[in-house]
N, C-alpha and C positions, 0 to 999 in steps of 0.2 A: 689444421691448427684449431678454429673453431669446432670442430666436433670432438675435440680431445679435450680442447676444455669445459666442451657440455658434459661428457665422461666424467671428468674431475671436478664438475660441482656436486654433485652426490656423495661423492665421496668424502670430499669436504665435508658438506651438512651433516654427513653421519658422523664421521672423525668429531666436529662440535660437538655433537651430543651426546659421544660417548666421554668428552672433557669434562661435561656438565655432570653425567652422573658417577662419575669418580672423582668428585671433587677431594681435594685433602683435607683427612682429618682435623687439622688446624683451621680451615675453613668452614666448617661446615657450621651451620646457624646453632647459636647456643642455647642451650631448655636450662629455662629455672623453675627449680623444683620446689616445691613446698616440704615443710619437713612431714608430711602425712606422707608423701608421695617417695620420699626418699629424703634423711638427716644428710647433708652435707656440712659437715660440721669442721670446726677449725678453733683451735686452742690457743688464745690470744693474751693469755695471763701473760707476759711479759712487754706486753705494749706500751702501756699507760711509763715503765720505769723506762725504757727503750726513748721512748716521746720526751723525757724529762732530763734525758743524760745524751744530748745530741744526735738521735738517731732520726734519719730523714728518709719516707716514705715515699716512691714517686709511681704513675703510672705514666709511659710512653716518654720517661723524661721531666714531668710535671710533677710536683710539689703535691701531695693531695692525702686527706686525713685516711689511716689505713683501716680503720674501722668501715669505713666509706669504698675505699677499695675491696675490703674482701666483701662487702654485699654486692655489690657491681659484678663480682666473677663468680656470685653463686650461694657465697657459703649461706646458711639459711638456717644456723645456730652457732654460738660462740660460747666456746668452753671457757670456765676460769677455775682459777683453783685456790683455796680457799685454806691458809695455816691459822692454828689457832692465835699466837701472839709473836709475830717472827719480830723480832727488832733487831734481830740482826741486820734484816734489811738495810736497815737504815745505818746501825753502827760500820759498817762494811766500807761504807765510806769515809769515816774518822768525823772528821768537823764539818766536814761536806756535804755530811747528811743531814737530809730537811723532812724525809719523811719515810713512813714504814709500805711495804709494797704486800701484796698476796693479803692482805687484813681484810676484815670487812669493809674499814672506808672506800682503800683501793676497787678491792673488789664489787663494790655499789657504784662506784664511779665507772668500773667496765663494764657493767651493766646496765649503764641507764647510756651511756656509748653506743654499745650494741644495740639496745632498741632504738632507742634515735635512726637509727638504720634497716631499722624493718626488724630483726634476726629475735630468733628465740634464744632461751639460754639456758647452758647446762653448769649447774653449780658444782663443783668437783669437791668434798669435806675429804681433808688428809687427816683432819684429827690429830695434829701434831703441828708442832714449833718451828719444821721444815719438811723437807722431802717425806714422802709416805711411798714405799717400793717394795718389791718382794726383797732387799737387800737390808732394810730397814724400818721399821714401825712403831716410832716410839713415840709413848704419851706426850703430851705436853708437857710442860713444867708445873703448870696451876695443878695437873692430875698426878704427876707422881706419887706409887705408894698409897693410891686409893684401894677402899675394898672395891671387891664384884657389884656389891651395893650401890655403894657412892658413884662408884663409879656410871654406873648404867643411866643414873639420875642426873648427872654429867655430861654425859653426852645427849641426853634426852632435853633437857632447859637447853642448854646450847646449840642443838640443832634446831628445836623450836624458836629459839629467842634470835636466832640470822634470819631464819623465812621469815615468822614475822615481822621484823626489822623491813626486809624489801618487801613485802605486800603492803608494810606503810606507806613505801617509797611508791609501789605501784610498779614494782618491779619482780615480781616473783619469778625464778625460773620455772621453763616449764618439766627441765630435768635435774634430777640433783643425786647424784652418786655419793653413798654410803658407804668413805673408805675410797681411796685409789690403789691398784695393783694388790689388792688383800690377799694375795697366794697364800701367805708363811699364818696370816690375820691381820688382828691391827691395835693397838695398842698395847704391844708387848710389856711384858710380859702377860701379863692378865689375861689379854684377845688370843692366844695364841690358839693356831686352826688345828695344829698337831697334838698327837700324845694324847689321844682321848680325851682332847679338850673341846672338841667341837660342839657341846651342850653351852659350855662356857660363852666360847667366842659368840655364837650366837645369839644365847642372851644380853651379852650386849651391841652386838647389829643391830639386832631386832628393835632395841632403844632408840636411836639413830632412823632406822627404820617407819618406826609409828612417830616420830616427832615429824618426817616430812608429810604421813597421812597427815596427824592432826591437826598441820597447819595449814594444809590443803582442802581440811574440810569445809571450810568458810570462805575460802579465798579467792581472788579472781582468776588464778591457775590450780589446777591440781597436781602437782608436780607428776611426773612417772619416776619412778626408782630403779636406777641403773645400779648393779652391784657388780664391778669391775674387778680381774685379774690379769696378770700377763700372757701371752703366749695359750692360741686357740689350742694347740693339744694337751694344756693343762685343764681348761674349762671342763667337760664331762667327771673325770675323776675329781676333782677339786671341790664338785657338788655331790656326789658321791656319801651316803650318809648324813649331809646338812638337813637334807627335808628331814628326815628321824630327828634332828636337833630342833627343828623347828622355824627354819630355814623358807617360809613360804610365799610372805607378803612382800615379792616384789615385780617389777614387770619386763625387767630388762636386762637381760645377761651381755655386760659389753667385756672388751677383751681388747689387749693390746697384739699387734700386730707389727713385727720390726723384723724384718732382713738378716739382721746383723743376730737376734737373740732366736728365733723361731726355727723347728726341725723341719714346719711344715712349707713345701714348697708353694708359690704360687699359684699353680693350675690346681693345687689340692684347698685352696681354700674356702672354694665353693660346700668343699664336700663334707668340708670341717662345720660350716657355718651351718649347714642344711640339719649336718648330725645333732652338734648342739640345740639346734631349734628345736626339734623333732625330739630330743630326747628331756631336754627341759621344761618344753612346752611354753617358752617363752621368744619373746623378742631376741631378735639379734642383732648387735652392731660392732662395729671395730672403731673403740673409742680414744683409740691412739694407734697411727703410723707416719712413719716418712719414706722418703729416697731420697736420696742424693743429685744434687743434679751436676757436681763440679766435686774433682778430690783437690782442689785449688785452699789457700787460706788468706783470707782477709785481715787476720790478724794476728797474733802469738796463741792466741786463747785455743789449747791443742783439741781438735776437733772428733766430733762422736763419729766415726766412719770406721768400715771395715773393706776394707777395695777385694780381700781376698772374697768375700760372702757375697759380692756383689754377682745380681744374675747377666749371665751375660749377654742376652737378648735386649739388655735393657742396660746400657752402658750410663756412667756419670756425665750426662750431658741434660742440659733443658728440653730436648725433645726425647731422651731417652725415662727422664723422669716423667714425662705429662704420659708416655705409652706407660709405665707401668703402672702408674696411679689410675689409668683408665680402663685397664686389664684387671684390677685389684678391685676394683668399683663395682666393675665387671660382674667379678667371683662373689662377691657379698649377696648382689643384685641375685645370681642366678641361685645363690645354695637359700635366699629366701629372708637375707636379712633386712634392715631398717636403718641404719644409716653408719657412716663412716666420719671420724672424726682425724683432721690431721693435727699433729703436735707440731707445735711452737713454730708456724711456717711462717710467723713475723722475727724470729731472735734473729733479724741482721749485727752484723758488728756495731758496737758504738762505746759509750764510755761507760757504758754498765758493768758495773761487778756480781759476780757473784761468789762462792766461795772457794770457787777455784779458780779463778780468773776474772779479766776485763773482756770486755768484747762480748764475742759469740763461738760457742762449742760446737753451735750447730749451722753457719751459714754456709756450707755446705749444702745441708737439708733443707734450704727456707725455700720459700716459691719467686723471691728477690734475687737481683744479682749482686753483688759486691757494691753497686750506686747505690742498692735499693730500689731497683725498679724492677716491675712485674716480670717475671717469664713465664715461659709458657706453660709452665706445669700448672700456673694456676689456672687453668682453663680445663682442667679435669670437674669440675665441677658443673659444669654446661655441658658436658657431653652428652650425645643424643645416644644415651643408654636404651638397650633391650629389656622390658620387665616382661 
C-alpha cells in the first residue's frame, strides 16, 4: 500500500500541472491593451438616454456606473454618434420629454464620461437628423436643397465648429469618422457615391475631411480619420476609383462586420482585413459588430437577430458569444488590423424609445443579461491575444 501510493504521488503532481497549464479560457489572466496596441473599442451612444429612462447597470449583481464597467473589462475607446439636430429624440416621448439625445450636449457629456474613465474617443458624424446607413443618407433639414457649394461650406464650419467646441471642453476625440456606413455616400442626394458621381461625393468628404485636420492642427489631440462603410467585401471595390476623385487624406479604413448582413465567413476575415490593408495601404479596424448571446426577449421591442445565419460553432449562449468575439478579435489581430469596435453592447431593455419601439431591439446582442449584469462575452476584451 505504501509503495503504491509513492507510485501515485507523481502522478498526482503531474496531473496538477498539467490542470495548471490548461487552465480555462474564462480563467486565464486578463491584458489591457492600449489603443496603440490594439482599439478595443465599444459604442456607447445610447447610455447616457438608457441612464435617464430607468435602465440599471450591474456587475456581479452590484449597481455600478456603466461607463466604469466597460473600462474595467477593457474597452480602451468609446464610440458615440453624433446627428445633426435630432429632436425627435426628445419629441418621441410626447410631454415626457426633457431633453434631446445623440446632439452635441448629449454627446460632450459621453465624452467627458468616457474620460473620466481613462478611454479615448471615437466621434461618429452621420451628418444627418437620424440614422446614417447604406439604407439611408439623408441631409439634415438646416441642409436641404443646398448647392455643391453651400453645401461643402456646411459641413466644413460644422465639423470644425464640434471639434472646436470639445478642445474647448478639453475633450477632443482622438478618432472621428467622416460619415457612418457611406456605401450608397452621404448626404443624398448631392453625396451620392454612384452614377459617375464620385468627383462629387468626394468633394464634399474631403470638407468634413480637412475640417477634423484643421482643427487638429492646434489642438491637444490630432484626431485620426476613419472613413467607415458596411460589410468588409464591399471595402476594396467601394474605394475603387476614389483616389482618382481625390479620395486621399485619411488614415483609417474602418468597416462593419455583422453575421446577419456579411457573405464573408469568419475564418475568412483575416484575409479580408490583410487584403484591405495591403491593398489600401491604410489602417484597418471593424468599427461595428455584435453576436448574440440569447434568442430570448426581454421585452415586446422585436429584436435584430437572425437564428438561421447564426454560426454554428458558436451557438446563442454567453460563452458561445465571448468564443466568437475572441475568434473574430483573433482574425483582425492576425490579417493585421488595429482595432475592433463593438455596437451598442450597453442597449439593455428599459423605458427608452426609439422609433420603433420601447425597450431594446438588441438585448439580445449586449454583453448584459436581462438584470443588466455583465456576462461573459464581455471578457473578450482581456483576452491574451496572439499579435
Amino acid at each position: 500500500m505504501k509503495n503504491s501510493l509513492l507510485h501515485f504521488i507523481p502522478i498526482l503532481f503531474l496531473a496538477c500541472l498539467s490542470c495548471k497549464q490548461e487552465k480555462p479560457e474564462n480563467m486565464k489572466e486578463p491584458v489591457f491593451y492600449t489603443p496603440d496596441q490594439m482599439v478595443m473599442g465599444a459604442d456607447l451612444s445610447y447610455v447616457n438616454q438608457i441612464l435617464d429612462h430607468n435602465g440599471t447597470y450591474r456587475d456581479s449583481g452590484k449597481i455600478k456606473d456603466p461607463y466604469r464597467i466597460f473600462r474595467e473589462y477593457g474597452t480602451n475607446v468609446a464610440r458615440f454618434r453624433l446627428f445633426h439636430t435630432p429632436v425627435w429624440t426628445k419629441e418621441i416621448y410626447g410631454e415626457k420629454g426633457t431633453q434631446v439625445y445623440n446632439d452635441l450636449n448629449d454627446v460632450t457629456l459621453a465624452i467627458a464620461r468616457a474620460k473620466e474613465q481613462g478611454m479615448q474617443v471615437c466621434l461618429d458624424f452621420h451628418y444627418s437628423d437620424t440614422w446614417a446607413d447604406p439604407s439611408r443618407q439623408l441631409p439634415p433639414a438646416a441642409w436641404e436643397g443646398l448647392s455643391p457649394d453651400i453645401l461643402h461650406d456646411s459641413i466644413y464650419h460644422y465639423t470644425l465648429n464640434v471639434l472646436q467646441h470639445l478642445e474647448q471642453q478639453g475633450m477632443m476625440p482622438e478618432y472621428v469618422q467622416v460619415g457612418n456606413e457611406i456605401n450608397p455616400g452621404f448626404l443624398l442626394p448631392a453625396g451620392n457615391r454612384w452614377d459617375g458621381n464620385e468627383e462629387n461625393f468626394v468633394y464634399l468628404l474631403n470638407a468634413g475631411i480637412q475640417a477634423v485636420r484643421d482643427a487638429g492642427s492646434e489642438a491637444s489631440v490630432s484626431p485620426k480619420v476613419i472613413i467607415h462603410i458596411a460589410q468588409p467585401e464591399n471595402v476594396v471595390p467601394w474605394f475603387q476609383g476614389l483616389e482618382e476623385a481625390g479620395l486621399n487624406d485619411f488614415d483609417v479604413v474602418g468597416f462593419s462586420y455583422y453575421y446577419i448582413w456579411s457573405e464573408v465567413e469568419l475564418e475568412r476575415v483575416s484575409n479580408f482585413t490583410e487584403h484591405i490593408r495591403i491593398s489600401l495601404g491604410r489602417d484597418v479596424m471593424i468599427t461595428e459588430t455584435a453576436y448574440p448571446w440569447t434568442t430570448g426577449y426581454a421585452d415586446d421591442y422585436h429584436n435584430i437577430i437572425d437564428t438561421a445565419k447564426l454560426d454554428p460553432d458558436y451557438p446563442a449562449t454567453a460563452e458561445g458569444q465571448y468564443r466568437y468575439l475572441v475568434k473574430l478579435t483573433q482574425e483582425i489581430i492576425d490579417g493585421g488590423g488595429k482595432g475592433i469596435f463593438y455596437w451598442e453592447p450597453a442597449w439593455i431593455t428599459s423605458e427608452m424609445k426609439t422609433q420603433w419601439g420601447q425597450g431594446s431591439a438588441w438585448e439580445c446582442n449586449t454583453l448584459f443579461d436581462f438584470e443588466g449584469n455583465v456576462i461573459q462575452g464581455m471578457q473578450y476584451m482581456t483576452h491574451p491575444y496572439t499579435f
